[in-house]
N, C-alpha and C positions, 0 to 999 in steps of 0.2 A: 817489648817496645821501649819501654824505659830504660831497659838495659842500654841499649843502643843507641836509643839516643843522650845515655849519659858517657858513651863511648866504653861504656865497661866490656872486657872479655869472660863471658861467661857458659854457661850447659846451662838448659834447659831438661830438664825431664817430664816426659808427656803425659797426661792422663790418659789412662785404658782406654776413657770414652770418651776422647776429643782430640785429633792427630789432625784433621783436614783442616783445620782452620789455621793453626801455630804452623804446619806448613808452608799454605797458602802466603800466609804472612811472611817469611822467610825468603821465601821466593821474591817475594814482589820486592822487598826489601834490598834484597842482591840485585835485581835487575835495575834499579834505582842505585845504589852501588855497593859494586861487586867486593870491598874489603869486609862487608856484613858475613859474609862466606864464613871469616880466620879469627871472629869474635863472637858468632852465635850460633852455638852447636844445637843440636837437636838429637834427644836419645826417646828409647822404649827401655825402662829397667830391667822386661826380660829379657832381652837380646844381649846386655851388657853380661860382660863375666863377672867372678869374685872382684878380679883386682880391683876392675873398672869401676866397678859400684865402690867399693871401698874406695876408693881416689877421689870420687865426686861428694861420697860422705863425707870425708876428710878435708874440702874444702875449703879456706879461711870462712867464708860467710855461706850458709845454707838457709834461702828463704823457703819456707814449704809455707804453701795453702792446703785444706781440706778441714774434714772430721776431725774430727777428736783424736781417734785413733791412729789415724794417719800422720798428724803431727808428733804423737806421743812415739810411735816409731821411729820415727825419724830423727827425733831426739835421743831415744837410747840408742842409736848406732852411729850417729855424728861422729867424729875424731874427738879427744880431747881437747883440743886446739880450735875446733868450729864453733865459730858464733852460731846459734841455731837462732832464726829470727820468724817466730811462727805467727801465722793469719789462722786462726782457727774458726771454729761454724761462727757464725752471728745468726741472728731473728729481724727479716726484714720486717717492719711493721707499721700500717700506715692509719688513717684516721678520716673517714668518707662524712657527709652529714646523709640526713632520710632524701635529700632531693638530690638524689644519685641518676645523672642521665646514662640515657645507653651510648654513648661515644667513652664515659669514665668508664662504665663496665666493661665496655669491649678491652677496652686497655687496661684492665686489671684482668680480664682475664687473659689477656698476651700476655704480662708479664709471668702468670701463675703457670701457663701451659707450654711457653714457647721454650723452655730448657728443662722439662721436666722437674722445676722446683729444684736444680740444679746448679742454677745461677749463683752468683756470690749474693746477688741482691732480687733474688726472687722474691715476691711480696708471700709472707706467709702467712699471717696476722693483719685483718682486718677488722677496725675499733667503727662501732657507731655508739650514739649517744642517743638516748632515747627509750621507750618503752618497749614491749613483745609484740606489738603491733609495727612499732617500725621496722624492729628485726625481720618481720615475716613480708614488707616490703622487699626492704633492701635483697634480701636473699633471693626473691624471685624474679630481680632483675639481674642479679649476676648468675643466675641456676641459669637464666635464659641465654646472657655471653656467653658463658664458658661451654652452652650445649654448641653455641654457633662456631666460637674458634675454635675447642676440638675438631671440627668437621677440616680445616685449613691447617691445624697444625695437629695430625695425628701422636700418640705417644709413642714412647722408646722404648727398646725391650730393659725388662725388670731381672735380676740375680734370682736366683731362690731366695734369698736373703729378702733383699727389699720387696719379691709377692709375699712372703710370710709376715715380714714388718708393717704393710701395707693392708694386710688383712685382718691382722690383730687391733692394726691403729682405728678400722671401721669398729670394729664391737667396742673397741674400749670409746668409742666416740658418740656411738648411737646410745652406749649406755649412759650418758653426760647429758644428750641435747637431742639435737637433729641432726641426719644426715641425709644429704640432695646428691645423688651422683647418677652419672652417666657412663658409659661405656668403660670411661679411663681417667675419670677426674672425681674430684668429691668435692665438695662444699659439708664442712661440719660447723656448725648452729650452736653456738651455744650464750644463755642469756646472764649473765653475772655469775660467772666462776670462782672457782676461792684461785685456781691459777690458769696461766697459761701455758699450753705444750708447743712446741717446735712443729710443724708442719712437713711432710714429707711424699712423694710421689703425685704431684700434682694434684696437690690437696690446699685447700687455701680455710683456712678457721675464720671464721666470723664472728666476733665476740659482741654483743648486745650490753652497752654499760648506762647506769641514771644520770650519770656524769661525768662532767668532765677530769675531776677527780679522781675519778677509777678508773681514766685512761691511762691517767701518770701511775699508780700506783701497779699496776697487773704489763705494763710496757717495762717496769723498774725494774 
């Protein structure tokens, strides 16, 4: 969308797991006008040959989002010549107090469940302040959102990869804290850590801190 409306001629390359939407977009876009057609292409990297891939590598400017790995690939096959201008993971992370209603829970839990913790700014990390008595608040009103928007927003199929990452991420979590989960979500517990971990398959971490101090310093 930037693209176009900076008037730039550019490709897109799609993710595996999201073609309907950057379609849809395109579409609507062209019908609204039609020279959007001759400036924004739309590819699948398998379907692409050697050369092809190679010409879109070789690009003057190559923006990639994603992982870690994903970016770091993409960096060693770029052209010589290509700017590689990369968005790598971030940690979305936010900061609730103990008088947490259920209209903010439901809404923290949409943001945690509605893209599979795949979103660029899916909330991963959530900070309360406060003692183990609030923590065991807080948590059993978002244990109770996230049981009700699971029901409206089912999850997505999992890689081998991310069930095996996803099941190791439980034991190494239950052996830290608490873990609250449901059919396809987790809520992991845990009350002043020496760190924080990344969050992954519709998993959202709760961190329990004395102060406000310790939000900046484990957010840092």
């Amino acid at each position: 969308l930037l693209g176009v409306l900076a008037g730039i001629d550019h490709d897109l390359l799609l993710s595996s797991r999201a073609t309907v939407l950057a379609r849809a977009i395109r579409e609507a876009l062209i019908t609204c006008e039609p020279s959007v057609e001759q400036h924004l292409r739309l590819h699948r990297w398998r379907t692409l040959n050697a050369t092809a891939q190679s010409a879109l590598l070789g690009a003057r400017r190559v923006i990639v989002y994603g992982t870690a790995d994903t970016v770091e690939w993409v960096a060693s096959r770029a052209g010589r010549q290509t700017k590689v201008l990369p968005h790598g993971p971030s940690i979305a992370a936010g900061r609730i107090s103990e008088n947490l209603t259920e209209k903010d829970s439901r809404a923290i839990a949409n943001d945690v469940l509605r893209y599979d913790q795949r979103g660029c700014r899916s909330l991963q990390i959530l900070f309360t302040v406060g003692g183990e008595r609030t923590l065991e608040q807080v948590t059993r009103r978002l244990e109770h959102a996230m049981q009700d928007v699971s029901m409206l927003l089912p999850s997505g199929p999992k890689s081998a990869d991310e069930t095996s990452a996803y099941f190791l991420d439980g034991l190494t979590s239950a052996s830290l804290g608490k873990v609250c989960q449901g059919d396809d979500w987790r809520i992991t517990v845990e009350h002043e850590p020496l760190v924080v971990r990344p969050a992954m398959g519709r998993t959202l971490r709760l961190i329990g801190v004395g102060t406000e101090e310790r939000v900046s310093t484990l957010s840092a």
